[in-house]
C-alpha positions in Angstrom: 0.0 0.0 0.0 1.7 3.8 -0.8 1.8 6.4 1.2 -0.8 8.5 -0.8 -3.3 5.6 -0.5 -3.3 5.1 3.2 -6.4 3.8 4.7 -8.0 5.6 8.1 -7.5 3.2 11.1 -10.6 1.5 12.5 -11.7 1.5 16.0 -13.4 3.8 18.0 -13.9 7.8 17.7 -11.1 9.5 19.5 -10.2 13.0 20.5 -6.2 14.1 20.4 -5.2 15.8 22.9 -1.8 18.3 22.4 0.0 19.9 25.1 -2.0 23.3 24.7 -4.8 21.1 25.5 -4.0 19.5 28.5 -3.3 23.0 29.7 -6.5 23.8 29.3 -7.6 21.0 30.7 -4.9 21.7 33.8 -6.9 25.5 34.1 -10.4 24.1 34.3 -9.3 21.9 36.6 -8.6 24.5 38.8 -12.4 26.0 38.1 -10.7 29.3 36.4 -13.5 30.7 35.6 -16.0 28.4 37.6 -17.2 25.1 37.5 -19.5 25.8 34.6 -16.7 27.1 31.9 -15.0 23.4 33.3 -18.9 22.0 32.3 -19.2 23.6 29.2 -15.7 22.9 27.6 -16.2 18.8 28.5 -19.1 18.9 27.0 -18.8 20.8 24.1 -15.3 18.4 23.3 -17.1 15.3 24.0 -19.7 16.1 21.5 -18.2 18.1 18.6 -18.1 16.6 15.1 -15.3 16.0 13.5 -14.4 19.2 12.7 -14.4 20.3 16.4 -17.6 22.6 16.1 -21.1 21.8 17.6 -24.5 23.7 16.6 -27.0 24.8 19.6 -28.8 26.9 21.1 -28.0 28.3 24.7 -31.1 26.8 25.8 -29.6 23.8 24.9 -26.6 23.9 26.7 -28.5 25.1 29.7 -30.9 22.4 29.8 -27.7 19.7 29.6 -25.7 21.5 31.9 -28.7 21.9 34.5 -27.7 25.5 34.6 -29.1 28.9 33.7 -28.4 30.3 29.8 -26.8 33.0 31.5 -24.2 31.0 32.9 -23.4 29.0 29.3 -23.0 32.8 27.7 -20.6 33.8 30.8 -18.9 30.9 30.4 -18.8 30.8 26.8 -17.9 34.2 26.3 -14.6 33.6 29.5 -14.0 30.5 26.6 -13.7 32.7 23.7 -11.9 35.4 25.4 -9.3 32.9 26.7 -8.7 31.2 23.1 -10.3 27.9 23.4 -12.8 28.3 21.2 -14.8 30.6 18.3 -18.3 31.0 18.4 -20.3 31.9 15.1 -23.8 32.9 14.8 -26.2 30.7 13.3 -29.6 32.3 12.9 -30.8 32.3 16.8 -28.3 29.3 17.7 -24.2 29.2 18.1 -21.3 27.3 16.2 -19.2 26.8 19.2 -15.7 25.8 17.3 -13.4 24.5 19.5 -9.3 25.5 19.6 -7.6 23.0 16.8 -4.3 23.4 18.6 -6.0 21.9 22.0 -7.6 19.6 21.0 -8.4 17.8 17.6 -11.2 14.7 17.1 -10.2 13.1 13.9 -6.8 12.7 11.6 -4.3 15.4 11.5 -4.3 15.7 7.7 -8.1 16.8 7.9 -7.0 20.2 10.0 -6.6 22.1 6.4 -10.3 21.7 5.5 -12.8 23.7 6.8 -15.8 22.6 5.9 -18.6 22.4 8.6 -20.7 20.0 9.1 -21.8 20.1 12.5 -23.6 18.0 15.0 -27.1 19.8 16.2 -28.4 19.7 19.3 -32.3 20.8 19.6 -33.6 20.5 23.2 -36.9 18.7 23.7 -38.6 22.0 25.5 -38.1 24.2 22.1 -39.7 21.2 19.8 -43.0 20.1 21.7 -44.2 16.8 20.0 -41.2 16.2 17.8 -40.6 13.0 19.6 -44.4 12.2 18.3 -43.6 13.6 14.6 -40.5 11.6 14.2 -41.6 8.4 15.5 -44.5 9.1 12.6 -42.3 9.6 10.3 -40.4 6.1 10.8 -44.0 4.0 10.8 -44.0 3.7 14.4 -47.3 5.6 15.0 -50.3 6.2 13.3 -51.0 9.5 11.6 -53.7 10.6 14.2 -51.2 11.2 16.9 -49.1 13.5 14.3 -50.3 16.8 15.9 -51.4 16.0 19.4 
């Protein structure tokens, strides 16, 4: 097999750590910033695509980290101001794109693409009865309880 025809190692999803990382890892430890910035970065590294961004709303993030929105944008905006991560706009939610040279979730060759497609969360509170609608739309239910 060449070089230029190398195939992607199987096994599980991984995240690499680099050294910046583990200082920022070392920092949240300490609860710079409080316990919720320590929250929010676990989380948003443990469930970023492979591309290190994740779409959602605050509420979102509130509702997972059983804590108020206005904690996630403190804790956010501490995250951002300290360099571990970029937050675009999307309509009414957040790109939250996390610091490449902490930490990175899939081969090192893929770090010159930027092409995001991200994993969205939507919280259950924002979409009443989706649950309902998607089990509909797999044949699981019948079409009367669509819109209950």
């Amino acid at each position: 097999m060449s070089a230029t025809t190398e195939e992607a190692p199987k096994g599980p999803r991984f995240t690499k750590v680099y050294d910046r990382g583990w200082d920022r890892i070392g920092q949240l430890v300490t609860l710079k910033g409080g316990p919720t910035v320590a929250k929010l970065w676990v989380f948003l590294a443990r469930h970023c695509g492979h591309d290190n961004a994740l779409a959602c709303t605050v509420d979102v993030l509130a509702e997972e980290l059983e804590c108020s929105e206005r904690s996630i944008i403190r804790a956010a905006k501490y995250l951002e101001q300290n360099g571990a991560l970029t937050i675009a706009k999307l309509g009414t939610a957040n790109v939250y794109i996390l610091n490449d040279g902490e930490i990175w979730k899939t081969y090192e060759d893929h770090k010159r693409f930027c092409g995001f497609r991200t994993k969205t969360l939507i919280s259950e509170k924002a979409n009443p009865g989706l649950k309902r609608r998607l089990t509909h739309m797999t044949g699981k239910a019948p079409a009367s309880d669509l819109f209950e």
